[in-house]
Backbone of each chain as ProteinMPNN parsed JSONL, in Angstrom:
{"seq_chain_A": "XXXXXXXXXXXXXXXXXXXXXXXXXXXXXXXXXXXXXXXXXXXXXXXXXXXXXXXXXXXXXXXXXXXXXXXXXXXXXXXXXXXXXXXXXXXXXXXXXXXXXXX", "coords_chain_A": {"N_chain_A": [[-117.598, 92.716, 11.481], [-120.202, 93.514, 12.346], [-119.177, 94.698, 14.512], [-117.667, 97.016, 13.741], [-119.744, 98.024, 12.883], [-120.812, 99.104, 14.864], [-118.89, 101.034, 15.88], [-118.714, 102.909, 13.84], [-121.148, 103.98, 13.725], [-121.054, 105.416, 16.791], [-119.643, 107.21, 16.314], [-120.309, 108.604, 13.966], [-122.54, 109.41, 15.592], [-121.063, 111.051, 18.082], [-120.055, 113.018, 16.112], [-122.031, 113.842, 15.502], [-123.508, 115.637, 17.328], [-121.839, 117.103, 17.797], [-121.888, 118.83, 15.846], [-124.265, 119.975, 16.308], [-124.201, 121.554, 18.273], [-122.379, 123.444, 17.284], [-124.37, 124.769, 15.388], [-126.224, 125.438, 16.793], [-126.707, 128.205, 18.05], [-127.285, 129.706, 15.385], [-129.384, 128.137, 14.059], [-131.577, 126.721, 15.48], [-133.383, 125.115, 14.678], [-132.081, 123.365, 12.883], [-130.264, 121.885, 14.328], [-131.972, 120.485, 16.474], [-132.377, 118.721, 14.684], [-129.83, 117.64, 14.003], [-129.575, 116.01, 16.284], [-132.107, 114.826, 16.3], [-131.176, 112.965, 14.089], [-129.116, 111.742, 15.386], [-130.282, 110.544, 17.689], [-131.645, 108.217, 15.785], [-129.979, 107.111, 14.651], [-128.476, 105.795, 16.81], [-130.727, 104.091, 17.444], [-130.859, 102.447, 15.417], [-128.688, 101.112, 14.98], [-128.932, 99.703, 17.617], [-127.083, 100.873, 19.504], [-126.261, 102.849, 22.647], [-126.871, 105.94, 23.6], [-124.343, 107.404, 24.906], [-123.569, 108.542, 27.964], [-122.484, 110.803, 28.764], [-123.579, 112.222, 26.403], [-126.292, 111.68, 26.519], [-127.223, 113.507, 28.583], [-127.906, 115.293, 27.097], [-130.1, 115.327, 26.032], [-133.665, 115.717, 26.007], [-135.287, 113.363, 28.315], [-138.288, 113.276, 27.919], [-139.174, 114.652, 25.519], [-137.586, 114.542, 23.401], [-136.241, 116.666, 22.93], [-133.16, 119.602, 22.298], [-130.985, 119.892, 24.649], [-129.905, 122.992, 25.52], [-127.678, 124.28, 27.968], [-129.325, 126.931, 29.664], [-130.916, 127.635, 27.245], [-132.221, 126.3, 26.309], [-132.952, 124.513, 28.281], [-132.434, 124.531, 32.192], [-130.398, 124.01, 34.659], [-130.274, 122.824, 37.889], [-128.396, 122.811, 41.242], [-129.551, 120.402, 43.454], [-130.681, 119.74, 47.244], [-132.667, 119.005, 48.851], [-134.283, 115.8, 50.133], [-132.439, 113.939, 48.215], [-129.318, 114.677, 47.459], [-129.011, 115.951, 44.772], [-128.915, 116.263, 40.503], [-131.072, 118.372, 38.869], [-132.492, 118.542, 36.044], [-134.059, 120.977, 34.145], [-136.165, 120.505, 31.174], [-136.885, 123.281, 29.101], [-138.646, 123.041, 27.152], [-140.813, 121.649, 27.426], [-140.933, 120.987, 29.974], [-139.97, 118.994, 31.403], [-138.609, 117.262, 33.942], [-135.391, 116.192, 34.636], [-133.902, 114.26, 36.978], [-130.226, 113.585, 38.086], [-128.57, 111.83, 40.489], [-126.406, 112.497, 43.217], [-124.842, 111.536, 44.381], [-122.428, 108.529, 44.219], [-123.002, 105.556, 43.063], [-123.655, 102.569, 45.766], [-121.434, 99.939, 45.527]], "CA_chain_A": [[-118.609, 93.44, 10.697], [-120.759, 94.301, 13.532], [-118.575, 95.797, 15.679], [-117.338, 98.056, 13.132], [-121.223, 98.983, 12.611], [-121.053, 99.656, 16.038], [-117.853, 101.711, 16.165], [-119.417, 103.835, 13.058], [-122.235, 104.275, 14.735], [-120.573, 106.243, 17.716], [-118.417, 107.931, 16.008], [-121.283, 109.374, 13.808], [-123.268, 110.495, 17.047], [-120.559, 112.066, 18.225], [-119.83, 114.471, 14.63], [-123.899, 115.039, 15.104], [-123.271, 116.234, 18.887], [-120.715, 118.216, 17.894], [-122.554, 119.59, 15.124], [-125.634, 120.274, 16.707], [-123.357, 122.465, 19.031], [-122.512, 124.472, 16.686], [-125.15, 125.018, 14.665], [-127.393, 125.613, 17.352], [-126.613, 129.567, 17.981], [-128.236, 130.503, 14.346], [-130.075, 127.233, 13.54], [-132.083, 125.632, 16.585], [-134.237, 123.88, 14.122], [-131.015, 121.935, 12.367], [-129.679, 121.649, 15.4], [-132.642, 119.72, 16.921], [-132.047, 117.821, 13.575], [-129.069, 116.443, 13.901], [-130.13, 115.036, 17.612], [-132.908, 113.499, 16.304], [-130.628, 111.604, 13.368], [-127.765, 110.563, 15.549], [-130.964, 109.057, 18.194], [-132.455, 107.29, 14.921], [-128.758, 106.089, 14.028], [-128.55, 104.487, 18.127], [-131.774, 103.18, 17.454], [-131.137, 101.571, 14.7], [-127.486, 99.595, 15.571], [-128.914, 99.451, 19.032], [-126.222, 101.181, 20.637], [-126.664, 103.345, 23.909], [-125.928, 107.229, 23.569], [-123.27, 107.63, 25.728], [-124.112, 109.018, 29.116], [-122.335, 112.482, 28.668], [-124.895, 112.815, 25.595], [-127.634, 111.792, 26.89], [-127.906, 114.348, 29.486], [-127.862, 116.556, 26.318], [-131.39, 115.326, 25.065], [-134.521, 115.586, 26.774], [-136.354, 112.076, 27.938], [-139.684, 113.075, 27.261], [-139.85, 115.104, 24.262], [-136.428, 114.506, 22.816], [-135.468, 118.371, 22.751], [-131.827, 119.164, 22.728], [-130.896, 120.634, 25.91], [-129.004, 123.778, 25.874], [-128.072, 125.419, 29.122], [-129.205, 128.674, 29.68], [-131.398, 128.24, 26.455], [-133.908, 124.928, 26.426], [-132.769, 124.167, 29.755], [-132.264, 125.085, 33.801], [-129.953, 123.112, 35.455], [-129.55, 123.313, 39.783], [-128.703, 121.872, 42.491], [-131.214, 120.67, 44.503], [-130.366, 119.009, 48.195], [-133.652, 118.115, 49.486], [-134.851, 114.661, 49.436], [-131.349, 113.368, 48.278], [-128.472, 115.95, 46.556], [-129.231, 115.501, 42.816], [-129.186, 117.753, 39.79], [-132.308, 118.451, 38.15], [-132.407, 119.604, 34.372], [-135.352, 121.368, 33.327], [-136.65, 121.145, 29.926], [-137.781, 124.592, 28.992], [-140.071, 123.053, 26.287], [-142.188, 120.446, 28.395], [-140.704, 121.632, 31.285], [-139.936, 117.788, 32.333], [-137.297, 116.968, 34.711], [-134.105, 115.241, 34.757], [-133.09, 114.198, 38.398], [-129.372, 112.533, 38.404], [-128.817, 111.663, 41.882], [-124.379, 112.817, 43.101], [-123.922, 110.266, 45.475], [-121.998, 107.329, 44.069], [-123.853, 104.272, 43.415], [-122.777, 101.496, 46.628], [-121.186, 98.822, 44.8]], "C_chain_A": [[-119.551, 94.203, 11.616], [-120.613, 95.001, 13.958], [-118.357, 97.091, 15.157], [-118.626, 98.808, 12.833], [-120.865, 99.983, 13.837], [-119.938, 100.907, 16.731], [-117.95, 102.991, 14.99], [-120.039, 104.975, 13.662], [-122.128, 105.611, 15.747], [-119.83, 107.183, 17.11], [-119.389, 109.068, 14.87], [-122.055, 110.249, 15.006], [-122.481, 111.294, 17.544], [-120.117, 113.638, 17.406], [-121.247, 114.949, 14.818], [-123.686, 115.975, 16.068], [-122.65, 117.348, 18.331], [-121.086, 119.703, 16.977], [-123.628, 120.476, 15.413], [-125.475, 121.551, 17.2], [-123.016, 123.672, 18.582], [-123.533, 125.721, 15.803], [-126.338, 125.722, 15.192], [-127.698, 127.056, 17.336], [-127.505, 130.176, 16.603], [-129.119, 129.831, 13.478], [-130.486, 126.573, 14.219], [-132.764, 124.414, 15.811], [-133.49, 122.561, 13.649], [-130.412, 121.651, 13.418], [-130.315, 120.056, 15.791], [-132.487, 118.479, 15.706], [-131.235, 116.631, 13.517], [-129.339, 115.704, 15.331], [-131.197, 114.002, 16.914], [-132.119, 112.3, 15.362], [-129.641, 111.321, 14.16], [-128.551, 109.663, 16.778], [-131.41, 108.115, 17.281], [-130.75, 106.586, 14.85], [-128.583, 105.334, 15.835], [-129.318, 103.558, 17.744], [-131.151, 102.07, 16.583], [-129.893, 100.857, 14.955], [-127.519, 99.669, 16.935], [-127.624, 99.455, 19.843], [-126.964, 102.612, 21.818], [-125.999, 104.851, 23.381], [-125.076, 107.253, 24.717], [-123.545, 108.59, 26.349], [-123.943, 110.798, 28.909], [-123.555, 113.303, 27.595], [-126.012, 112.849, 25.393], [-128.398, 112.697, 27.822], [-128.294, 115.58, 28.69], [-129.644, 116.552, 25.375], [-132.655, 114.883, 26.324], [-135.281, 114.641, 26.812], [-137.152, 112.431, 27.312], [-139.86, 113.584, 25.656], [-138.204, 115.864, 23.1], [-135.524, 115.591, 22.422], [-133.847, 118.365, 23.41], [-131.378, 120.102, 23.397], [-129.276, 121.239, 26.02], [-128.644, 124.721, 27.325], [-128.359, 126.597, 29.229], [-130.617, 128.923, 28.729], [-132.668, 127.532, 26.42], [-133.732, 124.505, 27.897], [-132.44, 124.879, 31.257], [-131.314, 123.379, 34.14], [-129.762, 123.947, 37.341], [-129.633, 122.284, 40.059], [-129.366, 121.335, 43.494], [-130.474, 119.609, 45.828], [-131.315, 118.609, 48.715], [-133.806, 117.077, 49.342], [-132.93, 114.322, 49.787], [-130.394, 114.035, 47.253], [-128.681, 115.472, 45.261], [-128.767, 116.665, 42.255], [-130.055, 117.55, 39.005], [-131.786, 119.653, 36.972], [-133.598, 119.734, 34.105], [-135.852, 121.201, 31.947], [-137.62, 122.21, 29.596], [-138.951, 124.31, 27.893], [-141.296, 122.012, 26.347], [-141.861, 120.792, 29.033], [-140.985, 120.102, 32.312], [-138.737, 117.787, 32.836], [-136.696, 116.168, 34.909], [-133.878, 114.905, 36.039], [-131.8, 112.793, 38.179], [-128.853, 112.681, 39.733], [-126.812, 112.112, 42.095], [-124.221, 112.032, 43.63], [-123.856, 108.966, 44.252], [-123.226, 106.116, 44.192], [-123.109, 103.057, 44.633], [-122.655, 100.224, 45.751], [-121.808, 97.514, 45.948]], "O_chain_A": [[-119.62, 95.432, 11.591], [-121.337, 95.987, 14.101], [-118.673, 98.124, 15.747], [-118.634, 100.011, 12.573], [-120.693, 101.202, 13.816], [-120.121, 101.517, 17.785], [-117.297, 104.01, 15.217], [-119.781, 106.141, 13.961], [-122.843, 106.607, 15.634], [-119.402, 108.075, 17.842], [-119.172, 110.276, 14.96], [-122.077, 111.467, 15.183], [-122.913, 112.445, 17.609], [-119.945, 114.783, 17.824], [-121.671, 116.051, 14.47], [-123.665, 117.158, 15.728], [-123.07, 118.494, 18.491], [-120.832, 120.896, 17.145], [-123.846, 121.546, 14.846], [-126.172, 122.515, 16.885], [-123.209, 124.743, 19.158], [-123.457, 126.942, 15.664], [-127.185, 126.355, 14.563], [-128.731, 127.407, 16.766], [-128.345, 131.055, 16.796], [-129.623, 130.341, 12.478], [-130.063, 125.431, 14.039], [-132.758, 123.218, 16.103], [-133.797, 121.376, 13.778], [-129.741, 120.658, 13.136], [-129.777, 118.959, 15.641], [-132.51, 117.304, 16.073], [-131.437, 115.446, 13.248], [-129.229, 114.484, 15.211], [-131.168, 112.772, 16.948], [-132.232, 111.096, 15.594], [-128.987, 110.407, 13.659], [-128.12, 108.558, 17.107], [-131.648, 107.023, 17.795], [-130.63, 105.381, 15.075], [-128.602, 104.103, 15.83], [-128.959, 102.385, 17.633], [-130.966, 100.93, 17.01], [-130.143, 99.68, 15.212], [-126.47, 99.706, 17.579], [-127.159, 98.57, 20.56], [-128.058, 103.145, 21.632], [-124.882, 104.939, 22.871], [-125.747, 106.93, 25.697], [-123.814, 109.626, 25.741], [-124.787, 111.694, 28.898], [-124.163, 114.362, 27.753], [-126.716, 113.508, 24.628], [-129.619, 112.781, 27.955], [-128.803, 116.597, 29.16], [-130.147, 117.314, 24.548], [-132.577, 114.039, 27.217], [-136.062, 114.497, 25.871], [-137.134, 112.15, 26.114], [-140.532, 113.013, 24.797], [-137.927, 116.896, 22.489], [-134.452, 115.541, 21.82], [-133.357, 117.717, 24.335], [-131.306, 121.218, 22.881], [-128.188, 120.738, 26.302], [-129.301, 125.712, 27.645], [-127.537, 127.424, 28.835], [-131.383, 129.854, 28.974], [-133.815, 127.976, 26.478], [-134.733, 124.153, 28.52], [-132.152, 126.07, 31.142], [-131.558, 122.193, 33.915], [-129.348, 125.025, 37.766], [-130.258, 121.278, 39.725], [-129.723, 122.037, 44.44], [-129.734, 118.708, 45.43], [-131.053, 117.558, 49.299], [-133.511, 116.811, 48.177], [-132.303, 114.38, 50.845], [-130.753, 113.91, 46.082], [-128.338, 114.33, 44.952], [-128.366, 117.687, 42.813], [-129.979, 116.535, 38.313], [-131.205, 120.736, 36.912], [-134.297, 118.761, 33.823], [-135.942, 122.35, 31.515], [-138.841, 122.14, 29.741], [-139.925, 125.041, 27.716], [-142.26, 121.725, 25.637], [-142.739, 121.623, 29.262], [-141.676, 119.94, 33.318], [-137.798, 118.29, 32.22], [-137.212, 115.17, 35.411], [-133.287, 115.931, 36.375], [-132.045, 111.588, 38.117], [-128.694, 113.846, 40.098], [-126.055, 111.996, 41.131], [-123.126, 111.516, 43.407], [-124.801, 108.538, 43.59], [-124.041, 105.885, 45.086], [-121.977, 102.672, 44.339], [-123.626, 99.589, 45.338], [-121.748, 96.329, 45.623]]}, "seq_chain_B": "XXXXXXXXXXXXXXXXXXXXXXXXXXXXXXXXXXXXXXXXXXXXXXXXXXXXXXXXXXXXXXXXXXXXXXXXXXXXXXXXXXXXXXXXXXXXXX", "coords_chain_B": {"N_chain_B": [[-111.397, 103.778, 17.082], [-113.534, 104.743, 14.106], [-112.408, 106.304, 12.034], [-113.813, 108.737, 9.306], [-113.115, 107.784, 5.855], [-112.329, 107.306, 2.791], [-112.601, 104.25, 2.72], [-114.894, 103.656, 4.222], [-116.876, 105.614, 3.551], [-119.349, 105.68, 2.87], [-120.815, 104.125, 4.656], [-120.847, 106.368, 6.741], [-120.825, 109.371, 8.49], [-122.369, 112.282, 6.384], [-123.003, 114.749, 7.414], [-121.562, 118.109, 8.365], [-119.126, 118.087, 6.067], [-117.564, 118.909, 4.092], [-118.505, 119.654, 0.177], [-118.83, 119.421, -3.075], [-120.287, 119.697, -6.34], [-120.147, 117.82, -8.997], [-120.654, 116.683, -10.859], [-123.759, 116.922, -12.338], [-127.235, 116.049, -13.67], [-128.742, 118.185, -13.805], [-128.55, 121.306, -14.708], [-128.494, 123.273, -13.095], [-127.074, 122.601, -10.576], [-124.72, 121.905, -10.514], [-122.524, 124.089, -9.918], [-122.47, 123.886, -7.452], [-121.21, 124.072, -4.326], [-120.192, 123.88, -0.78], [-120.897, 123.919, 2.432], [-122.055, 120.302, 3.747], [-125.052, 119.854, 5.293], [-127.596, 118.985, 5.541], [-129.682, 115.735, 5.471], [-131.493, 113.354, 3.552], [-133.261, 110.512, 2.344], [-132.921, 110.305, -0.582], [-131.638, 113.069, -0.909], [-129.241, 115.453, -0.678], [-128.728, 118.091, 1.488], [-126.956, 121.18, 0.893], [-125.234, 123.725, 1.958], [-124.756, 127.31, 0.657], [-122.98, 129.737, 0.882], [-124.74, 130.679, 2.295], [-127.242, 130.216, 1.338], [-129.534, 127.328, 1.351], [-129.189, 124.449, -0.776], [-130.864, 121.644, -2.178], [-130.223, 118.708, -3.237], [-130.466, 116.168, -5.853], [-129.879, 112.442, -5.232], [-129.443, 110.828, -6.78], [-128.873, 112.103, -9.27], [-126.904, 113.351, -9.045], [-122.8, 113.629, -8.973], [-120.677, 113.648, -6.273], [-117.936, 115.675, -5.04], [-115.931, 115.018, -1.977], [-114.976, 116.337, 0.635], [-112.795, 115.052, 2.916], [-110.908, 114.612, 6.041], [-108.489, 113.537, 5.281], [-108.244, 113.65, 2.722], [-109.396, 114.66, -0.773], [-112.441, 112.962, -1.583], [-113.852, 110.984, -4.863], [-117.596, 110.718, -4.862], [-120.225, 108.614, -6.167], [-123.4, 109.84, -6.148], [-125.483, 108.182, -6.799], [-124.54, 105.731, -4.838], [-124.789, 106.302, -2.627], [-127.313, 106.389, -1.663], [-130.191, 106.001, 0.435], [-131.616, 106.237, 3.884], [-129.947, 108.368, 6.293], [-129.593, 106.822, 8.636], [-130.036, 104.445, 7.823], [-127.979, 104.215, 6.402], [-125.489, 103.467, 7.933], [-126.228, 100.637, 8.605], [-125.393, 100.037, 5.697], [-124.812, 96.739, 4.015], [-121.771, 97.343, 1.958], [-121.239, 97.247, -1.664], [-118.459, 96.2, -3.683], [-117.548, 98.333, -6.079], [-115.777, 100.009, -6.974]], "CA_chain_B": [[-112.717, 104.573, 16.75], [-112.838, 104.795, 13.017], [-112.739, 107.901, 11.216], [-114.573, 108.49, 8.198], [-112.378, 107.188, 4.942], [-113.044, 106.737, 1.84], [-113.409, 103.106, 2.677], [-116.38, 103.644, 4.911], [-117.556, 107.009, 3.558], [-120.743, 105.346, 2.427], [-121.612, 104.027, 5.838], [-120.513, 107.186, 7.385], [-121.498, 110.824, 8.66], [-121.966, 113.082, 5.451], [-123.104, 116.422, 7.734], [-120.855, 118.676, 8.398], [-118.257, 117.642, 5.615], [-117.352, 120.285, 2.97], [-118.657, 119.272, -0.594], [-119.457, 119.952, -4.149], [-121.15, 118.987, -6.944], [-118.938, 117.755, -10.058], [-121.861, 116.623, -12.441], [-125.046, 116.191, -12.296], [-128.202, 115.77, -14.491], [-129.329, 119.445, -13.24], [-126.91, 121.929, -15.038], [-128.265, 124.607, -12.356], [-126.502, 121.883, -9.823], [-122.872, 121.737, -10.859], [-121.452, 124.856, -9.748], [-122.886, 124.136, -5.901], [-120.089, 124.102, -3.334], [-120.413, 124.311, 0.412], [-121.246, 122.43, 3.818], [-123.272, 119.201, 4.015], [-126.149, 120.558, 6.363], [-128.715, 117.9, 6.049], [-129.354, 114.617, 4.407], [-132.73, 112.814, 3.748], [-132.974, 109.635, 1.633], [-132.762, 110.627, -1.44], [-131.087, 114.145, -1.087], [-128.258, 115.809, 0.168], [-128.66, 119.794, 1.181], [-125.753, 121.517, 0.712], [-125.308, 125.437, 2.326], [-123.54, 127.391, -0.275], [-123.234, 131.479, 1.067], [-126.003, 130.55, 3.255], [-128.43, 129.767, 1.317], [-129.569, 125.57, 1.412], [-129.776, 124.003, -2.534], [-131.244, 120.346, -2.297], [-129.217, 117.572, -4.337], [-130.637, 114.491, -5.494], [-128.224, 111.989, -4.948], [-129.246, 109.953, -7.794], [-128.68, 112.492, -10.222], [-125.402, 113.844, -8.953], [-121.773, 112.976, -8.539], [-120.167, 114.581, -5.519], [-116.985, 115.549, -4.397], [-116.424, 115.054, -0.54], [-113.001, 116.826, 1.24], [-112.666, 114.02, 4.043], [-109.505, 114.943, 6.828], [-107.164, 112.453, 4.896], [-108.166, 114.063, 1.217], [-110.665, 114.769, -1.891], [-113.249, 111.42, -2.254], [-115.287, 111.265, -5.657], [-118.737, 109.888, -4.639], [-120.965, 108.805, -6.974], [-124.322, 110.168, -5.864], [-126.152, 107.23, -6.639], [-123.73, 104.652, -4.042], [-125.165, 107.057, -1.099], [-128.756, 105.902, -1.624], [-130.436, 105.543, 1.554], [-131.882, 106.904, 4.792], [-128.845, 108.267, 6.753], [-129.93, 105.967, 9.883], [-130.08, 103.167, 6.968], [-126.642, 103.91, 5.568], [-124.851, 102.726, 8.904], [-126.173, 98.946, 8.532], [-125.71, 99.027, 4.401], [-123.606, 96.341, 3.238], [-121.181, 97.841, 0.885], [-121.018, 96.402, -2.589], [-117.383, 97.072, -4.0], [-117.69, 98.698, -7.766], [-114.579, 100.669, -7.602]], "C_chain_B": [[-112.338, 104.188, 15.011], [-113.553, 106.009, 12.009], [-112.974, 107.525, 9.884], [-113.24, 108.61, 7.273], [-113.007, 107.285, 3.814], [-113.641, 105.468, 1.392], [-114.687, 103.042, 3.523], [-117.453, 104.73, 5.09], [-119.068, 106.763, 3.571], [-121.532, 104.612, 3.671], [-121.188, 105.358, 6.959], [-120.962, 108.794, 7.648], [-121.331, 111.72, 7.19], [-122.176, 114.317, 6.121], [-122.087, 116.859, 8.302], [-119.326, 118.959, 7.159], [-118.567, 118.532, 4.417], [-117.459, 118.875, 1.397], [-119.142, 119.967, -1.825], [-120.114, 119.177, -5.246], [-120.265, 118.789, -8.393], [-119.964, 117.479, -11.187], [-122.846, 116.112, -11.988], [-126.387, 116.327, -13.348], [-128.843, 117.59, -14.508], [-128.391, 120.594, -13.591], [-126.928, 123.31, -14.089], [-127.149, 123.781, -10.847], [-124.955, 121.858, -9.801], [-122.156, 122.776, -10.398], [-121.843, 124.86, -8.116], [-121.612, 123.663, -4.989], [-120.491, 124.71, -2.28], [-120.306, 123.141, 1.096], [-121.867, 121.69, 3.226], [-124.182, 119.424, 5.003], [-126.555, 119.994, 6.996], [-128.761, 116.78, 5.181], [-130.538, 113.939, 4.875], [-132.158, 111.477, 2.464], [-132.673, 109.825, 0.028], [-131.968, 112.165, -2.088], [-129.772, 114.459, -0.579], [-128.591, 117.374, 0.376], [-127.86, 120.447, 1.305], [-126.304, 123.399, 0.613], [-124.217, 125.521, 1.557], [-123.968, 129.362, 0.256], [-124.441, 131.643, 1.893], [-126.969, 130.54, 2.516], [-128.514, 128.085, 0.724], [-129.973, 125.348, -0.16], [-129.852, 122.207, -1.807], [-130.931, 119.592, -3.19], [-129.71, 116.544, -4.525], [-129.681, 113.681, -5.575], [-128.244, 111.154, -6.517], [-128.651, 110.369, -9.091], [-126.813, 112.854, -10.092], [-124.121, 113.195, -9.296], [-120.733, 114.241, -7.8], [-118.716, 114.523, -5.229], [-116.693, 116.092, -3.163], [-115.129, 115.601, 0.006], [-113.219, 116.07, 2.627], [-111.173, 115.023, 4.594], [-108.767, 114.5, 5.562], [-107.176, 113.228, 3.311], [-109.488, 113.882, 0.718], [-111.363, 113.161, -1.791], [-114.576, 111.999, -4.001], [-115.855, 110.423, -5.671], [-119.764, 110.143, -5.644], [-122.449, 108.846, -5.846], [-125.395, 109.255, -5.669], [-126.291, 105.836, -5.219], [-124.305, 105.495, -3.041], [-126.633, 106.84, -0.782], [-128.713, 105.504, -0.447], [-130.776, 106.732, 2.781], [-130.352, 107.293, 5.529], [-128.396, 107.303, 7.919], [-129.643, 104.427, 9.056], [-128.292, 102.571, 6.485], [-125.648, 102.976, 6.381], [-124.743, 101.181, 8.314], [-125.686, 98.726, 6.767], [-124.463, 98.065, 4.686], [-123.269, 96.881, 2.09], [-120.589, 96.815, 0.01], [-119.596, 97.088, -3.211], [-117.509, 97.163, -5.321], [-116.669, 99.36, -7.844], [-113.466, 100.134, -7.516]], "O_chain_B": [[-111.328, 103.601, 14.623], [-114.639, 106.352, 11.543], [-112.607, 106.493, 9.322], [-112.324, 109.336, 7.663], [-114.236, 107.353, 3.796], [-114.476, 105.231, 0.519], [-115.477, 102.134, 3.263], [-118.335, 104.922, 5.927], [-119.88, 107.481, 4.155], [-122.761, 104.534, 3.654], [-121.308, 105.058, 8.147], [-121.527, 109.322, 6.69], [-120.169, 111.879, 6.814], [-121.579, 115.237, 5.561], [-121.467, 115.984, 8.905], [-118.566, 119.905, 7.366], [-119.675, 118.767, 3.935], [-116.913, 117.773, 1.354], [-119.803, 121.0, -1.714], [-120.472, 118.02, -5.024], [-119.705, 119.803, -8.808], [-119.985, 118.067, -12.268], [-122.928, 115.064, -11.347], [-126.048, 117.295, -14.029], [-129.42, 117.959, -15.531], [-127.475, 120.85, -12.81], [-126.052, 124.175, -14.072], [-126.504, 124.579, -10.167], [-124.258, 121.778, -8.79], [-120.949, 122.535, -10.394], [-121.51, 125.869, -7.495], [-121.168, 122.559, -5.305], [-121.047, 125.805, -2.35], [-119.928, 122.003, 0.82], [-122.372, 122.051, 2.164], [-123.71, 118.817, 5.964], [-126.478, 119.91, 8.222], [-128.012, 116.737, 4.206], [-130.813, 113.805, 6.067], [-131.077, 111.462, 1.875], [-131.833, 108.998, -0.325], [-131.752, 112.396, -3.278], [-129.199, 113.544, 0.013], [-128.738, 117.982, -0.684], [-127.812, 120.498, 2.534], [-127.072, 124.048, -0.097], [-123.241, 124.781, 1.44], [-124.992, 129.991, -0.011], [-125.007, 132.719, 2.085], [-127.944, 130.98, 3.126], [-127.754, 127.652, -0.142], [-130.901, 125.954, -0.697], [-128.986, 121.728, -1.076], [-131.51, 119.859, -4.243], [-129.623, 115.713, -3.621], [-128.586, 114.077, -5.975], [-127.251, 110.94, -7.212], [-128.101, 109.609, -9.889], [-125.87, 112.634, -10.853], [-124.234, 112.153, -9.941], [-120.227, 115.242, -8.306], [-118.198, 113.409, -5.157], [-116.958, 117.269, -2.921], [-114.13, 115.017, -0.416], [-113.916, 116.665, 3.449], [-110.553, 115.838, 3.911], [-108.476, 115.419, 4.797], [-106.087, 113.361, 2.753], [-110.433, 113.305, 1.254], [-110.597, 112.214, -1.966], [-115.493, 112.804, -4.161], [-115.466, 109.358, -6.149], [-120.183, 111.241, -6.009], [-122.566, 108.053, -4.912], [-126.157, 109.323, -4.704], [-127.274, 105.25, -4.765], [-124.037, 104.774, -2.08], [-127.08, 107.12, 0.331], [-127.775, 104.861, 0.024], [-130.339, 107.88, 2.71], [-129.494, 106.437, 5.314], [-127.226, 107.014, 8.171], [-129.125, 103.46, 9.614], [-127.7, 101.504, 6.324], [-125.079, 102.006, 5.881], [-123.776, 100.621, 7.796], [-125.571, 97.57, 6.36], [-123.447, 98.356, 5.317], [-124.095, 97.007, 1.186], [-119.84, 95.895, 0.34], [-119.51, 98.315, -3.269], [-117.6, 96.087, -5.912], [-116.354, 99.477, -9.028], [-112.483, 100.67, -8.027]]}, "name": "protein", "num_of_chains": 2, "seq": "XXXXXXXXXXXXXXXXXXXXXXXXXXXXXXXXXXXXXXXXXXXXXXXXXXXXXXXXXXXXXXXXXXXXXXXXXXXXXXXXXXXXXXXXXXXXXXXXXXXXXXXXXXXXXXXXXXXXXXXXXXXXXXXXXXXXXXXXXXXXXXXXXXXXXXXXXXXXXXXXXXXXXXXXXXXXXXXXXXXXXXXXXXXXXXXXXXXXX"}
């Protein structure tokens, strides 16, 4: 019973993702829409968005990060090679680091 | 994974999913056909030629074109936040 919540669940977030995607080009507002219901549907069967789609929503102010359009992505090597995602509408930053974690 | 069914339509994604309206209490309601857009607790909004008509669910009874085939959902059985619908337990009436 659970699991199958939990296999719902994902499988919803992903049709929002996908949706969002589309929709976004002549509807940013439903767009941002369906992001926020497929984070309320994680929330609520406390599952994890799945990494690839989380780089698609902005920590701070949950905006859904298009390249080019809400967002900047580069490469940055100083410090330690990462890639930093901009959010163009707080203009907070993502840093995921490239090097491998050492097991 | 498990794709939306008619056995788990009611805990399952309704946006994006092509739908219409077969009867409802609202006789300007019945001839609405289109996407599923958006979905609040009590509504469904359904793009028909681009422009959004708002459905209550209670009044309606929809029909949903899933991959696998036609589902007829009664409007009422969809009650609920869409974040809510996930956890319902489903009572079986059909």
């Amino acid at each position: 019973m659970a699991k199958q919540t939990t296999k719902i669940a994902l499988e919803r977030i992903h049709t929002l993702f996908q949706q969002a995607q589309s929709t976004y080009p002549h509807n940013p507002q439903r767009a941002q829409r369906h992001i926020d219901l497929a984070r309320k549907i994680a929330q609520r069967t406390r599952t994890h968005l799945p990494p690839h789609l989380r780089r698609q929503v902005c920590r701070k102010c949950n905006a859904y990060l298009v390249p080019g359009s809400t967002s900047r992505t580069r490469i940055r090597q100083r410090r330690e090679p990462h890639v930093a995602t901009t959010c163009l509408k707080c203009g907070n930053i993502q840093r995921h680091p490239l090097k491998e974690k050492q097991p | 994974m498990s794709p939306i069914s008619p056995r788990n339509i009611l805990r399952h994604e309704l946006i994006g999913l092509e739908a219409g309206v077969v009867r409802s209490r609202n006789p300007s309601h019945r001839a609405v056909e289109g996407f599923i857009v958006d979905e609040s607790m009590k509504t469904l909004v359904i793009e028909q030629d681009g422009e959004s008509k708002r459905i209550p669910k209670r009044d309606a009874t929809f029909i949903i074109k899933l991959p696998s085939g036609l589902v007829e959902v009664e409007g009422a059985a969809l009650y609920g936040r869409p974040q809510d619908r996930v956890k319902k337990k489903i009572k079986r009436r059909w």
